[in-house]
PDB file of the backbone (N, CA, C, O) and the ligand in Angstrom, with CONECT records:
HET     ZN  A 101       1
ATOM      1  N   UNK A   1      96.038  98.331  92.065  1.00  0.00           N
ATOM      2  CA  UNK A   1      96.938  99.263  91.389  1.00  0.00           C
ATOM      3  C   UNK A   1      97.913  98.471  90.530  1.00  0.00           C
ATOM      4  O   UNK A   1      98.762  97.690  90.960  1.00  0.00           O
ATOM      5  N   UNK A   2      97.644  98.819  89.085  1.00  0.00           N
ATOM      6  CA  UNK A   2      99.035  98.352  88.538  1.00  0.00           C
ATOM      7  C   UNK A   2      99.402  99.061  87.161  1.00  0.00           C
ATOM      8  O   UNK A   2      98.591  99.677  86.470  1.00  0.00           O
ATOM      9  N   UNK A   3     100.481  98.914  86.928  1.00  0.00           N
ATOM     10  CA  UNK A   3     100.748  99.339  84.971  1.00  0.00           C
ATOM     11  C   UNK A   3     100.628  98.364  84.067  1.00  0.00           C
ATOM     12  O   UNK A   3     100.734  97.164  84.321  1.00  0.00           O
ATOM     13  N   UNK A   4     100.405  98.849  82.989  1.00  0.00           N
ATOM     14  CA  UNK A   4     100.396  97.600  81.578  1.00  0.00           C
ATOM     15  C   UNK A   4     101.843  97.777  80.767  1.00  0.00           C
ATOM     16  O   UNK A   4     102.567  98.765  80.645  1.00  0.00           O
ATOM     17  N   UNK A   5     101.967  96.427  80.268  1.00  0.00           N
ATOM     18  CA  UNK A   5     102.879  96.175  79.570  1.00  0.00           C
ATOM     19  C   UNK A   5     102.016  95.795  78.395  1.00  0.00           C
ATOM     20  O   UNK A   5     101.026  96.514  78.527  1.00  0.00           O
ATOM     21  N   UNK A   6     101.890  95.224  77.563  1.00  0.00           N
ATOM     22  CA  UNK A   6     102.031  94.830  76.088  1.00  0.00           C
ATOM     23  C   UNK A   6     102.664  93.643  75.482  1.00  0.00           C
ATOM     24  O   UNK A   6     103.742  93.577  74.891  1.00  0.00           O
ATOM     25  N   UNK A   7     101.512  92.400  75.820  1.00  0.00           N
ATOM     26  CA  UNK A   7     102.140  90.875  75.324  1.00  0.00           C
ATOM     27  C   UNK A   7     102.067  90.994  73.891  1.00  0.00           C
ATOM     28  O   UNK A   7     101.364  91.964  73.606  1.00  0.00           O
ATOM     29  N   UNK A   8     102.612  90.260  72.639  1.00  0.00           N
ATOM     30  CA  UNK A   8     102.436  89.666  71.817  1.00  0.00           C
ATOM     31  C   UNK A   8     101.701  88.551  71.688  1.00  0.00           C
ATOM     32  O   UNK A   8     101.892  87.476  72.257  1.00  0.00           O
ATOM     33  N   UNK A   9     100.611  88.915  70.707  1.00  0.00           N
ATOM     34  CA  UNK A   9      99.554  87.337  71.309  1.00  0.00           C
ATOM     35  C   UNK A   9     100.344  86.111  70.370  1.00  0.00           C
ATOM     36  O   UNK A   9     100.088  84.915  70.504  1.00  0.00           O
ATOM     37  N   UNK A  10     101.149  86.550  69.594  1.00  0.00           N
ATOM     38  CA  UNK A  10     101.855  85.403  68.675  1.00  0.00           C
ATOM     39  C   UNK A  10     102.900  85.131  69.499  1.00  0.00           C
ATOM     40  O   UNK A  10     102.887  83.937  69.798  1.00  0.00           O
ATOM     41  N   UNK A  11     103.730  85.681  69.955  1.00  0.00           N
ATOM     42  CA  UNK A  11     105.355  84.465  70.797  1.00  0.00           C
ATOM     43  C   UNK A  11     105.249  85.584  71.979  1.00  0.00           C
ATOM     44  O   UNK A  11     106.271  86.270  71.967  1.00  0.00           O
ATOM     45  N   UNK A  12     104.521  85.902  72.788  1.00  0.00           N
ATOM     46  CA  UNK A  12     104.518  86.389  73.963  1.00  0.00           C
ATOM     47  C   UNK A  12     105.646  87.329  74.060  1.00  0.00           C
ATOM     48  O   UNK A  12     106.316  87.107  75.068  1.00  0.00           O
ATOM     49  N   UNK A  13     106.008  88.151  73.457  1.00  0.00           N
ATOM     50  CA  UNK A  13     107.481  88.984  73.675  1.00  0.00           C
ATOM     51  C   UNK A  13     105.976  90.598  74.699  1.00  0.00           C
ATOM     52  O   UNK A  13     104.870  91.133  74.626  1.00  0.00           O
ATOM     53  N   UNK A  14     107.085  90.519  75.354  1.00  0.00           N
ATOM     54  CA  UNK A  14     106.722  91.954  76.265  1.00  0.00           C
ATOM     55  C   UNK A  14     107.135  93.105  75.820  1.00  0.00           C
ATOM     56  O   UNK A  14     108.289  93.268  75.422  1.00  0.00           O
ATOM     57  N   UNK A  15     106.394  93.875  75.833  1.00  0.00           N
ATOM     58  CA  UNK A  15     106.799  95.452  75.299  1.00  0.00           C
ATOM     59  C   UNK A  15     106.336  96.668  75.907  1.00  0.00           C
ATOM     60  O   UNK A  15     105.191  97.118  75.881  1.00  0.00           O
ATOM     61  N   UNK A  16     107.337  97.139  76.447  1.00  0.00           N
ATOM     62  CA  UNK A  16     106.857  98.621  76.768  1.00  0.00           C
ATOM     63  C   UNK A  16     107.268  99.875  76.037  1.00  0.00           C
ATOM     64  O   UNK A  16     108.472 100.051  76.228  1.00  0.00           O
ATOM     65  N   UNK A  17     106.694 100.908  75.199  1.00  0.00           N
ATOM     66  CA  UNK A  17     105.392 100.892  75.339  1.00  0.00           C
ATOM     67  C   UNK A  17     105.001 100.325  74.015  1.00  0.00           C
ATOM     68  O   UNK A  17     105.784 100.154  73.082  1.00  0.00           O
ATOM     69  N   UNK A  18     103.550 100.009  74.007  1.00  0.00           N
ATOM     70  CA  UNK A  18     103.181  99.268  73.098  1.00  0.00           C
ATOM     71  C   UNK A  18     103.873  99.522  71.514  1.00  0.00           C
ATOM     72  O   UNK A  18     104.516 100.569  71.433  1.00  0.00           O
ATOM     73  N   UNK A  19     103.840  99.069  70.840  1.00  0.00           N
ATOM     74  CA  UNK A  19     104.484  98.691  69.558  1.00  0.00           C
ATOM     75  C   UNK A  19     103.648  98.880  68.344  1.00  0.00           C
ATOM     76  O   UNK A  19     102.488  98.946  68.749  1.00  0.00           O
ATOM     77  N   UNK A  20     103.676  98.997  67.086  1.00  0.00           N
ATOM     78  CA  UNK A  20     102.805  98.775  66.162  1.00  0.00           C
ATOM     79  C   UNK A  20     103.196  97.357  65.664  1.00  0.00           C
ATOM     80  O   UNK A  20     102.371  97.019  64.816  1.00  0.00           O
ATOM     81  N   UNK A  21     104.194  96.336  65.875  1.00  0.00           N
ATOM     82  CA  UNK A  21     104.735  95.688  65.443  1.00  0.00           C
ATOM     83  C   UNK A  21     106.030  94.864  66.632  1.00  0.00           C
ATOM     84  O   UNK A  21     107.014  95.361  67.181  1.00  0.00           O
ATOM     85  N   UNK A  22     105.649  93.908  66.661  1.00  0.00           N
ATOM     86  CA  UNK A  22     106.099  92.886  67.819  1.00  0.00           C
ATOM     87  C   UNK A  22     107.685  92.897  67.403  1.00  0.00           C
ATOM     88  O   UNK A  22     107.640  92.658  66.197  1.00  0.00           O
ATOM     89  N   UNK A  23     109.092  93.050  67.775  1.00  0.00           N
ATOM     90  CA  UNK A  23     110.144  93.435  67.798  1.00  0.00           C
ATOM     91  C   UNK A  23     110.647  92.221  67.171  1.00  0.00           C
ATOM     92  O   UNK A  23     111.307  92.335  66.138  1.00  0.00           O
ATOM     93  N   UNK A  24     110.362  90.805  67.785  1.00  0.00           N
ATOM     94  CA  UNK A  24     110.588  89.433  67.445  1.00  0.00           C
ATOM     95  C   UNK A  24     109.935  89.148  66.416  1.00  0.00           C
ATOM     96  O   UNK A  24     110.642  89.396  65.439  1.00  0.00           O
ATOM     97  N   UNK A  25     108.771  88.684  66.066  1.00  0.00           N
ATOM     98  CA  UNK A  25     108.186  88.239  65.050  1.00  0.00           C
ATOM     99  C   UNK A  25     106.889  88.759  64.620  1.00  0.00           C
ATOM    100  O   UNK A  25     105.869  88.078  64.513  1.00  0.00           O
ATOM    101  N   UNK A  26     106.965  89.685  64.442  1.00  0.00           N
ATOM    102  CA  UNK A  26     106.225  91.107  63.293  1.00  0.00           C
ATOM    103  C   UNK A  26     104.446  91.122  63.698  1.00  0.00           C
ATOM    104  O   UNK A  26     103.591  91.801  63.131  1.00  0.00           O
ATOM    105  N   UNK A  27     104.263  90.258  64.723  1.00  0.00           N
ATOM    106  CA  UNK A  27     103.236  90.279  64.911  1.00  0.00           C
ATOM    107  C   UNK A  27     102.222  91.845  65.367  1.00  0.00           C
ATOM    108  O   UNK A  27     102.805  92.783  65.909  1.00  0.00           O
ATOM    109  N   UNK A  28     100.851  91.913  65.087  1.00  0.00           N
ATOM    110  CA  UNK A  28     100.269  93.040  65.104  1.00  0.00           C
ATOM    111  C   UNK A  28      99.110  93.265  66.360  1.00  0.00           C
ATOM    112  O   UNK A  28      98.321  94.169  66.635  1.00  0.00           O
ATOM    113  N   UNK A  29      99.416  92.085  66.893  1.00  0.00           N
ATOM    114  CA  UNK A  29      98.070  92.152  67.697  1.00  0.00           C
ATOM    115  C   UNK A  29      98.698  91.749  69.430  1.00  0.00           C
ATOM    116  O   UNK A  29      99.449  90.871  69.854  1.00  0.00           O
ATOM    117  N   UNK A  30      98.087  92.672  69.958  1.00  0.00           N
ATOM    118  CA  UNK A  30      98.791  92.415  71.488  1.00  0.00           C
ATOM    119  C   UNK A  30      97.791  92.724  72.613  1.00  0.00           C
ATOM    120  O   UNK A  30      96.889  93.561  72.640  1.00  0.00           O
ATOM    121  N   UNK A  31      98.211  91.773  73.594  1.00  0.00           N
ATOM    122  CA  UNK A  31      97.362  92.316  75.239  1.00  0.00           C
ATOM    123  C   UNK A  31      97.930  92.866  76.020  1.00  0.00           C
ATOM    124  O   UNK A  31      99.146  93.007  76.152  1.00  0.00           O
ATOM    125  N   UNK A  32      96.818  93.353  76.813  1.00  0.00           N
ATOM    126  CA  UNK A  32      97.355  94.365  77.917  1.00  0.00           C
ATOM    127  C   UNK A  32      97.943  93.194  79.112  1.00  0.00           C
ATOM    128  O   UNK A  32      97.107  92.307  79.290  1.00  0.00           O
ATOM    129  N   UNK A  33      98.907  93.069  79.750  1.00  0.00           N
ATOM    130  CA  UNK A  33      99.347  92.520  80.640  1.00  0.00           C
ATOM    131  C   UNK A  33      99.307  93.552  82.242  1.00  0.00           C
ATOM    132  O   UNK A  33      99.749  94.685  82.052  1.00  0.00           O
ATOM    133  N   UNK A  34      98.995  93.363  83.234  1.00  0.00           N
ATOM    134  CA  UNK A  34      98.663  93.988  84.623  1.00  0.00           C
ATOM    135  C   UNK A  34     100.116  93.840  85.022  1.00  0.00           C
ATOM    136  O   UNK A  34     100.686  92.761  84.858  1.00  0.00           O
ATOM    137  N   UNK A  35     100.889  95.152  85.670  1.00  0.00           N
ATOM    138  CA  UNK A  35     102.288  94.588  86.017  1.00  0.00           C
ATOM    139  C   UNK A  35     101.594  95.464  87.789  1.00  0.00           C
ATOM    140  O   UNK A  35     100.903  96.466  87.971  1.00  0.00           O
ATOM    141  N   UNK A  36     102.308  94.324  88.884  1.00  0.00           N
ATOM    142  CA  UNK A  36     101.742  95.233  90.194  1.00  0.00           C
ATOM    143  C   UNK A  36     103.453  96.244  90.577  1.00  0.00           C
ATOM    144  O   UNK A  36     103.711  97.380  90.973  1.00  0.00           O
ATOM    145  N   UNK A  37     104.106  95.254  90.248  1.00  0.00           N
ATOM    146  CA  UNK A  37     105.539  95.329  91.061  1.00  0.00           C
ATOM    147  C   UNK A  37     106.681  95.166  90.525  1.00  0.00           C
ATOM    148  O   UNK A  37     106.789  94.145  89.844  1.00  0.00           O
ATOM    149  N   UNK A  38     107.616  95.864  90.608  1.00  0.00           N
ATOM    150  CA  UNK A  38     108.872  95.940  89.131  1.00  0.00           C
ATOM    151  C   UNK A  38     109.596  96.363  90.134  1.00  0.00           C
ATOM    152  O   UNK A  38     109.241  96.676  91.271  1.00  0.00           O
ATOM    153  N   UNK A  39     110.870  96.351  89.537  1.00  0.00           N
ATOM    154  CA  UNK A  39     112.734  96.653  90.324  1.00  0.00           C
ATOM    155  C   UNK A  39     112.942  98.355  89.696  1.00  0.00           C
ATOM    156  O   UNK A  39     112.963  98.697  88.514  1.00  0.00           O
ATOM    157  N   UNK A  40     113.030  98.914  90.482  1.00  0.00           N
ATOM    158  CA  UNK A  40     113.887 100.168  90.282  1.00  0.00           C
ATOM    159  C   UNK A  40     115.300  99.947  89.627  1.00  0.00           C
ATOM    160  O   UNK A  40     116.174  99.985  90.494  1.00  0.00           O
ATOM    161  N   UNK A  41     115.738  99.752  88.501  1.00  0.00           N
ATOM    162  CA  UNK A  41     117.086  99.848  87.808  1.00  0.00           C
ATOM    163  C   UNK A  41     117.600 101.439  88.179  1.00  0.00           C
ATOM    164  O   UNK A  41     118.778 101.631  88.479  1.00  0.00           O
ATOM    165  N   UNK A  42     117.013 102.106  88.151  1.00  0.00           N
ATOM    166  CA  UNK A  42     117.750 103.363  88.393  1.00  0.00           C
ATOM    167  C   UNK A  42     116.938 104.798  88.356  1.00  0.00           C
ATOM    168  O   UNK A  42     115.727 104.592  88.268  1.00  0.00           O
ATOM    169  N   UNK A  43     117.205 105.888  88.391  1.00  0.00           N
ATOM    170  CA  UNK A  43     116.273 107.003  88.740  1.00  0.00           C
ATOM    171  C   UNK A  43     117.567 108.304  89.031  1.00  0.00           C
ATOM    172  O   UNK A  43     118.748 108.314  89.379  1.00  0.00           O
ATOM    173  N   UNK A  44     116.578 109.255  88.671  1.00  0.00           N
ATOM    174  CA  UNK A  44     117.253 110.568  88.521  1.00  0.00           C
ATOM    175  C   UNK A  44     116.438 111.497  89.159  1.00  0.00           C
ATOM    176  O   UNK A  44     115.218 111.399  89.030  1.00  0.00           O
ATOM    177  N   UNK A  45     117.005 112.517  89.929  1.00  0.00           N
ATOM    178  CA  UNK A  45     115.847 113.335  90.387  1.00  0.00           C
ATOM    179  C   UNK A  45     116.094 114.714  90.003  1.00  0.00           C
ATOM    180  O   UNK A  45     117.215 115.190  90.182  1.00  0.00           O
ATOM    181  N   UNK A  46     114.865 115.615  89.335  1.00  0.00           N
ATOM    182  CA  UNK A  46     115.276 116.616  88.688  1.00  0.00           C
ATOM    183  C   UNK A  46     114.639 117.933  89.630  1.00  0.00           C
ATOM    184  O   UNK A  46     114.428 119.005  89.062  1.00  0.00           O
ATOM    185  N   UNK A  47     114.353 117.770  91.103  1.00  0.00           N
ATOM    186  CA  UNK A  47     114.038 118.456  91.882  1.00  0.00           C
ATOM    187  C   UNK A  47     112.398 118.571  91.618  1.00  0.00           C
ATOM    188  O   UNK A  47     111.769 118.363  92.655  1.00  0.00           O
ATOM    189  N   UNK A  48     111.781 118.783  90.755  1.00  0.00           N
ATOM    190  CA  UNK A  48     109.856 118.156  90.447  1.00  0.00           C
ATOM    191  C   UNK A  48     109.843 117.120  90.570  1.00  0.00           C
ATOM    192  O   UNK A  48     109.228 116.556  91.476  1.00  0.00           O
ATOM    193  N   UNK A  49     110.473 116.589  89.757  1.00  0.00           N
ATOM    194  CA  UNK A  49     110.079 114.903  89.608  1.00  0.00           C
ATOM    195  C   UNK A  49     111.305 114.073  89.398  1.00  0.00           C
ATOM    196  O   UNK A  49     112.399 114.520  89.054  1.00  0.00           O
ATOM    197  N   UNK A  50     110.996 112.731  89.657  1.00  0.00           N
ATOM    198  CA  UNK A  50     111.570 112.070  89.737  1.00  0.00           C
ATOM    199  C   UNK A  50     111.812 111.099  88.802  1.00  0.00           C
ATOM    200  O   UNK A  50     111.041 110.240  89.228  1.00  0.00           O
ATOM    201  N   UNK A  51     112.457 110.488  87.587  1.00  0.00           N
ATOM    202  CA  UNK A  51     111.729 109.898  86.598  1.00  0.00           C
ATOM    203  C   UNK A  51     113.124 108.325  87.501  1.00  0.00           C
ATOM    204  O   UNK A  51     114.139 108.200  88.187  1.00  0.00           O
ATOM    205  N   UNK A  52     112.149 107.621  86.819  1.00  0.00           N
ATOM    206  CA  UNK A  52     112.812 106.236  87.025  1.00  0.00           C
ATOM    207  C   UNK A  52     112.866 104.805  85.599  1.00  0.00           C
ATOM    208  O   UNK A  52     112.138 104.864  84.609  1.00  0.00           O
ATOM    209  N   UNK A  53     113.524 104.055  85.762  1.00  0.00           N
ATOM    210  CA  UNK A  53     113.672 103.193  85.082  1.00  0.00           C
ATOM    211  C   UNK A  53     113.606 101.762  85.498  1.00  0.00           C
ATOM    212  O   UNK A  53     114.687 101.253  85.793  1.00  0.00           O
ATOM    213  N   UNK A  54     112.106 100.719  85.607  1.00  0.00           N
ATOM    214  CA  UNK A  54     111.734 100.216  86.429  1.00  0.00           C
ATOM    215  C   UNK A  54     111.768  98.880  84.971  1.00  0.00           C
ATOM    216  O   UNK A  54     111.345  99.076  83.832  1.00  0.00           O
ATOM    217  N   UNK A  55     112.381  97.632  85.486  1.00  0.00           N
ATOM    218  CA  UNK A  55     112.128  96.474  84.676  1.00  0.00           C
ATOM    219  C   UNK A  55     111.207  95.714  85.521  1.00  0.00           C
ATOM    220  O   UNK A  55     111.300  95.484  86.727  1.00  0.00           O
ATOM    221  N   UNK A  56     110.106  95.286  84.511  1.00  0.00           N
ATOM    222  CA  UNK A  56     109.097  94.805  84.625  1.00  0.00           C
ATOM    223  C   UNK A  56     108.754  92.899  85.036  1.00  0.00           C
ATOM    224  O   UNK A  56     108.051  92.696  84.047  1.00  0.00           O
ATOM    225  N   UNK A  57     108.775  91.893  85.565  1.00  0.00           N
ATOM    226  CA  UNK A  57     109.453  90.924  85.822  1.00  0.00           C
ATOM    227  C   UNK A  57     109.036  89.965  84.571  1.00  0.00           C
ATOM    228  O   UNK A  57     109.484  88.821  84.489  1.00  0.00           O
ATOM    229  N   UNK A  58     108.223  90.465  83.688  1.00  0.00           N
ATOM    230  CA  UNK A  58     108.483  89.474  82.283  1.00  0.00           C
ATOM    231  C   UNK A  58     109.596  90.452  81.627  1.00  0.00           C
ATOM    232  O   UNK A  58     110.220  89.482  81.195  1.00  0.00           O
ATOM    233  N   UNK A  59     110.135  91.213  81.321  1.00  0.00           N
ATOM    234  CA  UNK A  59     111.615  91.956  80.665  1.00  0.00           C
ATOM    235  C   UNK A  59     111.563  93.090  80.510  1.00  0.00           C
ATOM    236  O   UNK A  59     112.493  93.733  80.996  1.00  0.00           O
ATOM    237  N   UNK A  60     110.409  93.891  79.734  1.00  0.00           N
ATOM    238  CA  UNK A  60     110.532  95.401  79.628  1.00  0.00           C
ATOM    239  C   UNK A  60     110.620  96.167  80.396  1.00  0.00           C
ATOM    240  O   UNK A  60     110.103  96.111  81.511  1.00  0.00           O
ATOM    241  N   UNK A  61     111.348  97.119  79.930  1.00  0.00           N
ATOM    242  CA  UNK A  61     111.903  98.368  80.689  1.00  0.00           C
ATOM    243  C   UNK A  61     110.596  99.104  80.759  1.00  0.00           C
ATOM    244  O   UNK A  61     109.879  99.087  79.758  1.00  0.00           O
ATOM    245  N   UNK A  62     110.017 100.071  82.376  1.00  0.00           N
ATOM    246  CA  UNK A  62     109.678 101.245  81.570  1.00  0.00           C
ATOM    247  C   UNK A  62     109.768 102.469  82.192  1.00  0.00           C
ATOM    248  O   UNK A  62     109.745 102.604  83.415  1.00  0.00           O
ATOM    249  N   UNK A  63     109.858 103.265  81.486  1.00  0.00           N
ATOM    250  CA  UNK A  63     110.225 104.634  82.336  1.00  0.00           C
ATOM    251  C   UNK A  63     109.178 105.379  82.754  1.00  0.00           C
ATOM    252  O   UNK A  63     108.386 105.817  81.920  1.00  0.00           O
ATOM    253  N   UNK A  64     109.005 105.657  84.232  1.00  0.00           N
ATOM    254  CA  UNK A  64     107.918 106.381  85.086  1.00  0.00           C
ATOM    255  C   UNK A  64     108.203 106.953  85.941  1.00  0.00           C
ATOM    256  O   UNK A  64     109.300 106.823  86.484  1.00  0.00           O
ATOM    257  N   UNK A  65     107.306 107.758  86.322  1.00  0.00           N
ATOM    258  CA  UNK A  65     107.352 108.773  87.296  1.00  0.00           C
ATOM    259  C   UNK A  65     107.502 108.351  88.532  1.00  0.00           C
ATOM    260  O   UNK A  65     106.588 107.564  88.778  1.00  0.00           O
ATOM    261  N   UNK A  66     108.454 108.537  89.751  1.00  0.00           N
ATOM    262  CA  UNK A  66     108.653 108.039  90.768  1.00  0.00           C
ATOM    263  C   UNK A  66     107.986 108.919  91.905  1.00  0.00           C
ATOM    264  O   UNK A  66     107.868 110.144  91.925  1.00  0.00           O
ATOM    265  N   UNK A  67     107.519 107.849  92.984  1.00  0.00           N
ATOM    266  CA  UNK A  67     107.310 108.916  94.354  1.00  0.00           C
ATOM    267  C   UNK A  67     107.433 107.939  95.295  1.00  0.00           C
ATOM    268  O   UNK A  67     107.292 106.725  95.155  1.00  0.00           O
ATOM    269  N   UNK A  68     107.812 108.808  96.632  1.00  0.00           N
ATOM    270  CA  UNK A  68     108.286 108.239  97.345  1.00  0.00           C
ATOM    271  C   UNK A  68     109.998 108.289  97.959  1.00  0.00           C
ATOM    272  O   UNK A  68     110.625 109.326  97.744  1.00  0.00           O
ATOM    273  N   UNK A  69     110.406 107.613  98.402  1.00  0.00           N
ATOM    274  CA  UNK A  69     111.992 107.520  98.921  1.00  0.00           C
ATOM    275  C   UNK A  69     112.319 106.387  98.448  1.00  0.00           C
ATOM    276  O   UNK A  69     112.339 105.321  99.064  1.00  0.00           O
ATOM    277  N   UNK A  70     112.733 106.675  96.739  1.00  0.00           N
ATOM    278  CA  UNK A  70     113.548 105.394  95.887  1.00  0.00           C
ATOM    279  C   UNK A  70     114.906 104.918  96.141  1.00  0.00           C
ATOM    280  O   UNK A  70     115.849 105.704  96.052  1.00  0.00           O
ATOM    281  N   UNK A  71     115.057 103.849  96.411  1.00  0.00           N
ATOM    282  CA  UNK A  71     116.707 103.145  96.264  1.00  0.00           C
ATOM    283  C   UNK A  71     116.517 102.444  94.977  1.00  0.00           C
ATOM    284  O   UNK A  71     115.446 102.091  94.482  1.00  0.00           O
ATOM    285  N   UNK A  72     117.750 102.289  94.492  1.00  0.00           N
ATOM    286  CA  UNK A  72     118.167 101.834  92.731  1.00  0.00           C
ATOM    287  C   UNK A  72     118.444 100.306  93.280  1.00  0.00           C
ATOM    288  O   UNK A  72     118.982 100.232  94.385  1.00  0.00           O
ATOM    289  N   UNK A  73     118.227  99.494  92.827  1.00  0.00           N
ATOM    290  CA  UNK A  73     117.648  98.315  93.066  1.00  0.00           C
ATOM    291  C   UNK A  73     116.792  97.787  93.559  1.00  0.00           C
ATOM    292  O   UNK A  73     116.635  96.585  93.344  1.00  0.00           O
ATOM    293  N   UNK A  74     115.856  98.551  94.469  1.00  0.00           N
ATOM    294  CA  UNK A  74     114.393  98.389  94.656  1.00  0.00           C
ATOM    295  C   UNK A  74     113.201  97.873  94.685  1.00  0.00           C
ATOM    296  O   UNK A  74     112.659  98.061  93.595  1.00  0.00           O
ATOM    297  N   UNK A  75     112.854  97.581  95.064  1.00  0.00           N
ATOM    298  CA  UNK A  75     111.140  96.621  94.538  1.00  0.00           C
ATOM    299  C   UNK A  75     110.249  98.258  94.766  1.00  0.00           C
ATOM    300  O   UNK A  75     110.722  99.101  95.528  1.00  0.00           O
ATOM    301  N   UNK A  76     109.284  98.444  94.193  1.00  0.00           N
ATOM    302  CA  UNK A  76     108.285  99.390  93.636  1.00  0.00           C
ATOM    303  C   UNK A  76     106.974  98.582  93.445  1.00  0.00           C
ATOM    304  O   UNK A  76     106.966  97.370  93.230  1.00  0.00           O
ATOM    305  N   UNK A  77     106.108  99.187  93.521  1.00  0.00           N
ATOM    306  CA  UNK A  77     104.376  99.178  93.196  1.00  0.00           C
ATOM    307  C   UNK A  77     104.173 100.053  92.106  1.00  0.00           C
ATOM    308  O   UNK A  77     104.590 101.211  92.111  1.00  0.00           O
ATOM    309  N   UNK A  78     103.590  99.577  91.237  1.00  0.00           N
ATOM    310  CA  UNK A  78     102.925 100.081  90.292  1.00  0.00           C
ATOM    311  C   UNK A  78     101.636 100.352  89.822  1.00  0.00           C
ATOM    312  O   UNK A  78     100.665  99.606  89.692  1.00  0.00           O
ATOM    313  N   UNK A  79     101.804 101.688  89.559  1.00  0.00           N
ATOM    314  CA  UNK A  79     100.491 102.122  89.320  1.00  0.00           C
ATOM    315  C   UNK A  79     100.675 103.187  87.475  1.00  0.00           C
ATOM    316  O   UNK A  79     101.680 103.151  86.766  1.00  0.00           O
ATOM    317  N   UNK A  80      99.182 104.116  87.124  1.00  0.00           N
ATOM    318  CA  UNK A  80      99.067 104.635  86.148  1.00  0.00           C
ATOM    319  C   UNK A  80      98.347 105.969  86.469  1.00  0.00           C
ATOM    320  O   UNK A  80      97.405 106.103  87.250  1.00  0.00           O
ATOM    321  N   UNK A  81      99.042 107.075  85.625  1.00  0.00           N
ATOM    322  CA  UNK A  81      98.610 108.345  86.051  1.00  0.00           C
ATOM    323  C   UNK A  81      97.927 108.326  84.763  1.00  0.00           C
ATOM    324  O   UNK A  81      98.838 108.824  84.101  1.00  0.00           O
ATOM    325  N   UNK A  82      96.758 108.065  83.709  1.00  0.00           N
ATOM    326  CA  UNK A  82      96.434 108.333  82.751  1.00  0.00           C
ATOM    327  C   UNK A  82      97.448 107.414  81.819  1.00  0.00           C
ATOM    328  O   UNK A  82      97.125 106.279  82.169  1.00  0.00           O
ATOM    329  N   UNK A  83      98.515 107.264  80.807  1.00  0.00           N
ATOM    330  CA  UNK A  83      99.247 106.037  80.356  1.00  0.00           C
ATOM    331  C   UNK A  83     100.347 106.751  80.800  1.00  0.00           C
ATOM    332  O   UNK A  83     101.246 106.492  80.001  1.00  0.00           O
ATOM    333  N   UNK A  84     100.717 107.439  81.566  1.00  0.00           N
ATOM    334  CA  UNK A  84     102.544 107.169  82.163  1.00  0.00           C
ATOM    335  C   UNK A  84     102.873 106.576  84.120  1.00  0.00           C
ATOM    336  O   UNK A  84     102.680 107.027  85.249  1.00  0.00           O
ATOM    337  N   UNK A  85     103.342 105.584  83.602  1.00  0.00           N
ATOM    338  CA  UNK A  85     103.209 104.479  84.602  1.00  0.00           C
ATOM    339  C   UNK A  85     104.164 105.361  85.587  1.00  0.00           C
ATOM    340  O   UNK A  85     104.999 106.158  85.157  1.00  0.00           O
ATOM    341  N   UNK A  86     103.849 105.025  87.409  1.00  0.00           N
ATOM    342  CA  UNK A  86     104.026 105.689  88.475  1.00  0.00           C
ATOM    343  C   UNK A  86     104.361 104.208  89.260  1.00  0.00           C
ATOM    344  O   UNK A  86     103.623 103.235  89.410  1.00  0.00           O
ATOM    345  N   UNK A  87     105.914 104.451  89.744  1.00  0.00           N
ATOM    346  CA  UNK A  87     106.307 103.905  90.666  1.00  0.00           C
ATOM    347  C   UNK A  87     106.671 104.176  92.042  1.00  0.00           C
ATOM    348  O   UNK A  87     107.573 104.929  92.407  1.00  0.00           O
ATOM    349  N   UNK A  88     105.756 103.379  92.901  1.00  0.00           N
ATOM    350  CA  UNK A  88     106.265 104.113  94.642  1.00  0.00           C
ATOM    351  C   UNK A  88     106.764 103.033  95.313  1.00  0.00           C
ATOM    352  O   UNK A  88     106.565 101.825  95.443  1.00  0.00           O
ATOM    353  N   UNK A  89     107.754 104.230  95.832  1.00  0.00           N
ATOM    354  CA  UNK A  89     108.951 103.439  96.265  1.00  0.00           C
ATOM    355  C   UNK A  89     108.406 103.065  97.874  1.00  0.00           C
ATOM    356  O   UNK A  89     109.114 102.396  98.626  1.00  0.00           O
TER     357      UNK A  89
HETATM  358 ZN    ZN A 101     105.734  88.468  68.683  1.00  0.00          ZN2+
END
């Protein structure tokens, strides 16, 4: 189980979600990177769902669907419901 991030194959900058255009140096071409396990920065619960804000341990942020019993600083598993990444707490 894991989510993708989005390397830059020119200066490795991480991106979630993918980019048409590398933020650092304009590059166009990128890989999928496997993320298993990311930090819960924070999370909101809107009584359905839970959305969260999980940094990834090369830098990007990304925002996914939470399940489970989240604490905001957290370690999480990552997974993919179709492309919106699912973190359980
Ligand atoms: Zn780049």
């Amino acid at each position: 189980m894991s989510a993708r991030v989005f390397v830059c194959a020119s200066c490795g900058r991480a991106v979630f979600p993918r980019r048409l255009l590398c933020p650092d140096c304009g590059g166009r071409e990128f890989r999928d990177e496997q993320v298993e396990t990311a930090t819960l920065e924070d999370f909101s619960d809107r009584g359905q769902v839970k959305l969260g804000a999980v940094r990834a341990p090369s830098g990007p942020l990304l925002i996914a669907r939470v399940e489970g019993d989240p604490r905001r600083g957290g370690e999480v598993s990552l997974d993919e419901d179709g492309d919106v990444p699912v973190a359980r707490a």
